[in-house]
N, CA, C and O atoms as a GROMACS GRO file, in nm:
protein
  328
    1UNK      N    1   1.800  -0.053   1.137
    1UNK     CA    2   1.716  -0.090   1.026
    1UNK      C    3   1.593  -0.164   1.082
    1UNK      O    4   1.591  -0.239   1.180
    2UNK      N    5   1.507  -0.134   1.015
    2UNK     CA    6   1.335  -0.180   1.094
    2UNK      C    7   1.355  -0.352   1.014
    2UNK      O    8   1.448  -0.408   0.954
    3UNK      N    9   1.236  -0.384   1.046
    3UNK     CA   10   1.182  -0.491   1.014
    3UNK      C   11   1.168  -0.532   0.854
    3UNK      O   12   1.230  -0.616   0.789
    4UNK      N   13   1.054  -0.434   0.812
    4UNK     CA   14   1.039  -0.394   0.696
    4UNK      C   15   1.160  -0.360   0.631
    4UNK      O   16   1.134  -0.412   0.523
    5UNK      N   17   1.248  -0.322   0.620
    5UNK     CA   18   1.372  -0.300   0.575
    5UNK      C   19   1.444  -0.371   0.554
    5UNK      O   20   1.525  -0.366   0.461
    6UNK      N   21   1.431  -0.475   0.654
    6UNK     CA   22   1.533  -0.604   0.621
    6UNK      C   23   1.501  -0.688   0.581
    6UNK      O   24   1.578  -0.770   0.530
    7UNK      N   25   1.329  -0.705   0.591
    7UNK     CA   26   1.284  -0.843   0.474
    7UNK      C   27   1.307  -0.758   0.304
    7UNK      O   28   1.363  -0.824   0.216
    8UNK      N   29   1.266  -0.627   0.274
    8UNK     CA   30   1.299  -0.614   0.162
    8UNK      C   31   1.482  -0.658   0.089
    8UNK      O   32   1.516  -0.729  -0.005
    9UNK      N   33   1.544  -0.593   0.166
    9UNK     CA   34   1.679  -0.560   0.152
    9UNK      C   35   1.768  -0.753   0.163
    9UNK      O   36   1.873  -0.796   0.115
   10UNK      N   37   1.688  -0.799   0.225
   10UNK     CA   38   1.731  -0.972   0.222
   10UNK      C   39   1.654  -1.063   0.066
   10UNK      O   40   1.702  -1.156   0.002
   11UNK      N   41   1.511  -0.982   0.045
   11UNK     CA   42   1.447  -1.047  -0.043
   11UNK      C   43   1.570  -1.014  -0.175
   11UNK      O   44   1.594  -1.099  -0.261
   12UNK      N   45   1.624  -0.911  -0.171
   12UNK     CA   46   1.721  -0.885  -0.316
   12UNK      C   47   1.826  -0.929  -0.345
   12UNK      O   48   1.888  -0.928  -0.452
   13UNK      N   49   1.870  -1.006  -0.158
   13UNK     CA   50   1.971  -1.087  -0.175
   13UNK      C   51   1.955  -1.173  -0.225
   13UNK      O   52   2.039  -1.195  -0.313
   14UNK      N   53   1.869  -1.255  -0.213
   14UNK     CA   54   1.754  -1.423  -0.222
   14UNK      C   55   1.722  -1.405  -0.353
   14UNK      O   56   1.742  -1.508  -0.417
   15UNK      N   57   1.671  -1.294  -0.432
   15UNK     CA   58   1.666  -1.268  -0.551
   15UNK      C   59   1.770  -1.287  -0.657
   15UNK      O   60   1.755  -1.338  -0.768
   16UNK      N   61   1.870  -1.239  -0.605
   16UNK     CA   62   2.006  -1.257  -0.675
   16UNK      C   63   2.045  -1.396  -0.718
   16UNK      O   64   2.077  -1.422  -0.834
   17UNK      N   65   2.042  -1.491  -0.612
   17UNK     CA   66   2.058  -1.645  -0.630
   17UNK      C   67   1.938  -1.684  -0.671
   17UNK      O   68   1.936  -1.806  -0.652
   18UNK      N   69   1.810  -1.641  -0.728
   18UNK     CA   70   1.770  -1.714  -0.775
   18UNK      C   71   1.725  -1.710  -0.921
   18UNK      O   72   1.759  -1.604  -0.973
   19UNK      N   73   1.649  -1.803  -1.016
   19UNK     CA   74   1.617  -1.810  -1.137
   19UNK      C   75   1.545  -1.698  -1.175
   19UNK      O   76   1.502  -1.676  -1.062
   20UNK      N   77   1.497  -1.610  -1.240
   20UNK     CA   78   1.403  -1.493  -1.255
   20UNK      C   79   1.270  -1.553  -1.377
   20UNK      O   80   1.156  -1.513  -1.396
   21UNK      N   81   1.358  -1.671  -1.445
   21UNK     CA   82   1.237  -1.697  -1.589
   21UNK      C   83   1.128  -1.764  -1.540
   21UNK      O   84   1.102  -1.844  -1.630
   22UNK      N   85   1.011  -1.786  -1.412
   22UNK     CA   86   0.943  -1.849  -1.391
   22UNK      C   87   0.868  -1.807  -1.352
   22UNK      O   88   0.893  -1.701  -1.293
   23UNK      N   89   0.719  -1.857  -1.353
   23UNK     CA   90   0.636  -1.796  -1.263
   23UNK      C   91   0.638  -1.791  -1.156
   23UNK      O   92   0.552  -1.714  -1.115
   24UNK      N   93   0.711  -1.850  -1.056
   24UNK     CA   94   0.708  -1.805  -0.921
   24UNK      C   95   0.781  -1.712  -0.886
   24UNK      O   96   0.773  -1.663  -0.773
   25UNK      N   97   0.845  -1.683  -0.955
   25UNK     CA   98   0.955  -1.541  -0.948
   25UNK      C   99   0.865  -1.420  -0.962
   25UNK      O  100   0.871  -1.314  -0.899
   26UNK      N  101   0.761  -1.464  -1.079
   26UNK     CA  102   0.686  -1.315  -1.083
   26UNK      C  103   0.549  -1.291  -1.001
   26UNK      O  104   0.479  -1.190  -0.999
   27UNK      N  105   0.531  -1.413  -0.936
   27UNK     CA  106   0.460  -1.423  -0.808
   27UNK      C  107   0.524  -1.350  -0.676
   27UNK      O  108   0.473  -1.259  -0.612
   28UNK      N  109   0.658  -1.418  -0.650
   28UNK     CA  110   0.750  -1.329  -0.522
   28UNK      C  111   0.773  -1.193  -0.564
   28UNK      O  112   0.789  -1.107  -0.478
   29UNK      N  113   0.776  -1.161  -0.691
   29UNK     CA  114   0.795  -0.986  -0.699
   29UNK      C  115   0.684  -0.893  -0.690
   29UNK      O  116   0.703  -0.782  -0.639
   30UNK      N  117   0.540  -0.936  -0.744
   30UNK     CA  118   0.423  -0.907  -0.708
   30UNK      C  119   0.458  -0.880  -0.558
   30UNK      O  120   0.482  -0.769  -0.511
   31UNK      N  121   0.456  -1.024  -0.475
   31UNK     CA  122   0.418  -0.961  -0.346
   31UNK      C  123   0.505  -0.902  -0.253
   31UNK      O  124   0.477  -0.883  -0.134
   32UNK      N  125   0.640  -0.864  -0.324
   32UNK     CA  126   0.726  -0.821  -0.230
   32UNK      C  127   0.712  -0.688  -0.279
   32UNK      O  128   0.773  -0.607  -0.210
   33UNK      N  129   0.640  -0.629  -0.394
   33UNK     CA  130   0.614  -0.500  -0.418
   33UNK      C  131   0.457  -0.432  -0.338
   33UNK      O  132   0.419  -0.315  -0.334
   34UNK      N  133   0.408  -0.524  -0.295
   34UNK     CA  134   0.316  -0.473  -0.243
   34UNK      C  135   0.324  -0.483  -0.087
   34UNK      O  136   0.245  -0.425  -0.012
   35UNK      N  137   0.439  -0.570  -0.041
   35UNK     CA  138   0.467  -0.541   0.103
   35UNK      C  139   0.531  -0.430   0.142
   35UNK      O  140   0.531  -0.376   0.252
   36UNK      N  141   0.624  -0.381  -0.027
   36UNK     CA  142   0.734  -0.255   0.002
   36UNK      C  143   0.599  -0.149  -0.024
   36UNK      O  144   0.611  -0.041   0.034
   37UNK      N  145   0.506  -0.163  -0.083
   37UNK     CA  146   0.396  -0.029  -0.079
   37UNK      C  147   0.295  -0.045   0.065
   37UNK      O  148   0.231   0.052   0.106
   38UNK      N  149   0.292  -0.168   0.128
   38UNK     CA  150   0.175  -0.133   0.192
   38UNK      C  151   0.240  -0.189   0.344
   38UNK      O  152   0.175  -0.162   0.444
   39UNK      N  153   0.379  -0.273   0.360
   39UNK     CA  154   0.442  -0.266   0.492
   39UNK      C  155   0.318  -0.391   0.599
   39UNK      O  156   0.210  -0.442   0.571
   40UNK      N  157   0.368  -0.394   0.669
   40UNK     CA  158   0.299  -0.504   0.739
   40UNK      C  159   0.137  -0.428   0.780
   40UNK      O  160   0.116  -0.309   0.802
   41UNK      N  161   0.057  -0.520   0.782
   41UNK     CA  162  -0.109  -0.509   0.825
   41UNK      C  163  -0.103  -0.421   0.988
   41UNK      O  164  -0.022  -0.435   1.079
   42UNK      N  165  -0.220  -0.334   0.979
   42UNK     CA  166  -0.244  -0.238   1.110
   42UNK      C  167  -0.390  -0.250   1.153
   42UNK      O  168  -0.480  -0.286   1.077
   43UNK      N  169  -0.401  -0.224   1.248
   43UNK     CA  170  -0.570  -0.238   1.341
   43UNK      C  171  -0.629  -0.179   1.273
   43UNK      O  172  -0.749  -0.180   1.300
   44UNK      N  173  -0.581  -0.082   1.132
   44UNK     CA  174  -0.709   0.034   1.101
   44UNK      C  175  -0.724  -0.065   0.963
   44UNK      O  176  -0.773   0.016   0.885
   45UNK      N  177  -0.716  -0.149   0.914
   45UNK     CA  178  -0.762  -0.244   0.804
   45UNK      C  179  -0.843  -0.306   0.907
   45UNK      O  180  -0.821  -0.336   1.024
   46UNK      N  181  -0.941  -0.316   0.832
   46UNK     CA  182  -1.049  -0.430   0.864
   46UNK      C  183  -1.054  -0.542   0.931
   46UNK      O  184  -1.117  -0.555   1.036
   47UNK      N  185  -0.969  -0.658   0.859
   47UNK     CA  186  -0.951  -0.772   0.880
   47UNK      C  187  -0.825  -0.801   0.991
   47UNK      O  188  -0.813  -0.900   1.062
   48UNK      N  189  -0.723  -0.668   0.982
   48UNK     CA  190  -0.650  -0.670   1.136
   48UNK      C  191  -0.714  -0.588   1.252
   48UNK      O  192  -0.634  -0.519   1.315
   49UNK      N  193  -0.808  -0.584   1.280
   49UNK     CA  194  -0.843  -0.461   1.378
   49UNK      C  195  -0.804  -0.550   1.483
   49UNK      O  196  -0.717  -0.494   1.549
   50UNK      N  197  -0.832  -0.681   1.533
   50UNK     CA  198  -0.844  -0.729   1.666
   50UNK      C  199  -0.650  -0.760   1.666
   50UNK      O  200  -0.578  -0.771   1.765
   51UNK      N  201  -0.624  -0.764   1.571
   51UNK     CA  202  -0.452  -0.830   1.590
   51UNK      C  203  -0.379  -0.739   1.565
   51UNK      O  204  -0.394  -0.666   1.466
   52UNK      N  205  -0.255  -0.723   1.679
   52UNK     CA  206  -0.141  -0.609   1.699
   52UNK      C  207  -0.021  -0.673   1.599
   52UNK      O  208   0.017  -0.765   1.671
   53UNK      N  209   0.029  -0.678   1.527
   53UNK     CA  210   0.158  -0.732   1.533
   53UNK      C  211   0.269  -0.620   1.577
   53UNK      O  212   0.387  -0.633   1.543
   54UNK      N  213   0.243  -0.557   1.623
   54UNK     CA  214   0.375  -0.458   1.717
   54UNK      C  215   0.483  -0.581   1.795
   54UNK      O  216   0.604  -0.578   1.775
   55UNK      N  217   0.447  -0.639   1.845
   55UNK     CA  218   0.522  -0.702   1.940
   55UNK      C  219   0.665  -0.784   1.849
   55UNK      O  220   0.784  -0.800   1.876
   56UNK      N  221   0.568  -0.826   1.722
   56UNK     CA  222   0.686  -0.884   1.603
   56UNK      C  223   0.790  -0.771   1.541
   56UNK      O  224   0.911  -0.750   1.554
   57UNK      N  225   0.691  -0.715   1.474
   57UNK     CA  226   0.744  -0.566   1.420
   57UNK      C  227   0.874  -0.511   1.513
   57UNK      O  228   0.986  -0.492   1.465
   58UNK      N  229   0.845  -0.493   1.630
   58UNK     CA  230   0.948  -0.420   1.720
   58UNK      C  231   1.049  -0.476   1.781
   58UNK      O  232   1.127  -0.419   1.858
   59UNK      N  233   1.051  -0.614   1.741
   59UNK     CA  234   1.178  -0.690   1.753
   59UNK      C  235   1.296  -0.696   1.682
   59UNK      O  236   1.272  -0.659   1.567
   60UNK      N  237   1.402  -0.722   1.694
   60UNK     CA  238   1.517  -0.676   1.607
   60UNK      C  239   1.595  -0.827   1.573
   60UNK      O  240   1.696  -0.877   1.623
   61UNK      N  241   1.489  -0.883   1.451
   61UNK     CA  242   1.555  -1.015   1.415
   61UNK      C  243   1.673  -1.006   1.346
   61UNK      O  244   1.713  -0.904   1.289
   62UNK      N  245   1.741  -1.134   1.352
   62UNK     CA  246   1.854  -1.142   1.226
   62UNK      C  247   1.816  -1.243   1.134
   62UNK      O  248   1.791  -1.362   1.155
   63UNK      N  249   1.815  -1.173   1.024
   63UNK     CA  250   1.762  -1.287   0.891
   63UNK      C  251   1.873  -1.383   0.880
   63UNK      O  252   1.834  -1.500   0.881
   64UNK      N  253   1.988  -1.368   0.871
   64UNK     CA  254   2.050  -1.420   0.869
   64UNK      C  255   2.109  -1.507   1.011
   64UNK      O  256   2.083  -1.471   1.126
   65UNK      N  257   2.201  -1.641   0.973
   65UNK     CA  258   2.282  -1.712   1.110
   65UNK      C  259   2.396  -1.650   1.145
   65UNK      O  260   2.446  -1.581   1.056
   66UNK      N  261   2.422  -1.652   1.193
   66UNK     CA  262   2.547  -1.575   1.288
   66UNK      C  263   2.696  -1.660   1.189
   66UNK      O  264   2.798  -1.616   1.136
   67UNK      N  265   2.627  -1.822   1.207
   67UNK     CA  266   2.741  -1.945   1.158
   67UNK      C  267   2.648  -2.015   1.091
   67UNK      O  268   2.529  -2.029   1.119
   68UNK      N  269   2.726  -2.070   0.975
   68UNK     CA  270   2.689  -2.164   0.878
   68UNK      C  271   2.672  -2.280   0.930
   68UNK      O  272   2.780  -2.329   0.965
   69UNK      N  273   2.577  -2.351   0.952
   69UNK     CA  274   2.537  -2.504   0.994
   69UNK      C  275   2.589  -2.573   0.958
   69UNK      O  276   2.551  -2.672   1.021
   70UNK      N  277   2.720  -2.629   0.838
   70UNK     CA  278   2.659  -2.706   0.810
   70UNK      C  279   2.741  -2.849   0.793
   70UNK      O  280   2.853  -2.841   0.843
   71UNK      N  281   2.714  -2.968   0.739
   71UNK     CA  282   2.703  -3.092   0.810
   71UNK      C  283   2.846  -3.235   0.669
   71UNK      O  284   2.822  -3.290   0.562
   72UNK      N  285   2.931  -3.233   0.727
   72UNK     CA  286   3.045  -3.264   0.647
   72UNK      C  287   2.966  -3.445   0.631
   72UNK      O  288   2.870  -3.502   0.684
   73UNK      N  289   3.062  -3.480   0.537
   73UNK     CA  290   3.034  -3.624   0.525
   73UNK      C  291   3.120  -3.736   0.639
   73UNK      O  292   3.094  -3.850   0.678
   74UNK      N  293   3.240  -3.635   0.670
   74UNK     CA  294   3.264  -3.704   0.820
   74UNK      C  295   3.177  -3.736   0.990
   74UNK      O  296   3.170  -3.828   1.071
   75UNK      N  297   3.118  -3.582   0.972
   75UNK     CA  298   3.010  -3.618   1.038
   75UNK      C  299   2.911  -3.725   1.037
   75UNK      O  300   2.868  -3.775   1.141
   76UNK      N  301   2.882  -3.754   0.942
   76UNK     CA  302   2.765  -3.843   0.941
   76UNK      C  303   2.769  -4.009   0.956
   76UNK      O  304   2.700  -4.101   1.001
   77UNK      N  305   2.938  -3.978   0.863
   77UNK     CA  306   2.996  -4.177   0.814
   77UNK      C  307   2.958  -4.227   0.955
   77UNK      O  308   2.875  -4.318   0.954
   78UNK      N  309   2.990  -4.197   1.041
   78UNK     CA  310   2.994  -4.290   1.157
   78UNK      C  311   2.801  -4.405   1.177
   78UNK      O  312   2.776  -4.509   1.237
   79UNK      N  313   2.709  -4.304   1.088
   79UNK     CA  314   2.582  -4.387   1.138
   79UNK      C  315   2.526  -4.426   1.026
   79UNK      O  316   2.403  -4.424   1.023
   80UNK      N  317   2.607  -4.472   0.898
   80UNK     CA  318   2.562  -4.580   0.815
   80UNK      C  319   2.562  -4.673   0.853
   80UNK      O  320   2.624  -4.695   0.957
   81UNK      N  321   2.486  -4.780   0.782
   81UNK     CA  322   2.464  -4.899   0.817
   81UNK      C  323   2.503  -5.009   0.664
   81UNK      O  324   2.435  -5.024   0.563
   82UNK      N  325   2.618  -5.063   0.696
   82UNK     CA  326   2.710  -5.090   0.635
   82UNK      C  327   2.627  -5.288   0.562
   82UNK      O  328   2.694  -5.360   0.488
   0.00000   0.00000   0.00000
């Protein structure tokens, strides 16, 4: 799965958990419909001619963590200050 593929296909996850009644919801769908029509910027647009992003593009991120971070209340008791 490309790049493009997995920010869409993660955005619907992220979508799922979140609120839909707001305007910033219909802000993130605007522009995640125009990244799914127009895909990341290329040298033959104008304003990217001098910048490659190939080098990003052709990497094979994971959106996701491998392991959940995250941080218990035992962890921490020890550095209150009582």
């Amino acid at each position: 799965m490309n790049l493009k593929d997995k920010l869409l296909s993660s955005y619907l996850a992220f979508q799922e958990t979140m609120e839909l009644d707001n305007s910033m919801s219909e802000l993130r769908d605007k522009s995640i419909r125009n990244f799914e029509e127009h895909g990341f910027p290329t040298r033959k647009e104008e304003n990217w001619k001098y910048t490659s992003l190939n080098s990003i593009v052709k990497n094979d991120f994971s959106l996701t963590p491998a392991k959940e971070d995250t941080i218990e209340f035992r962890d921490v008791k020890k550095y209150f200050i009582h």
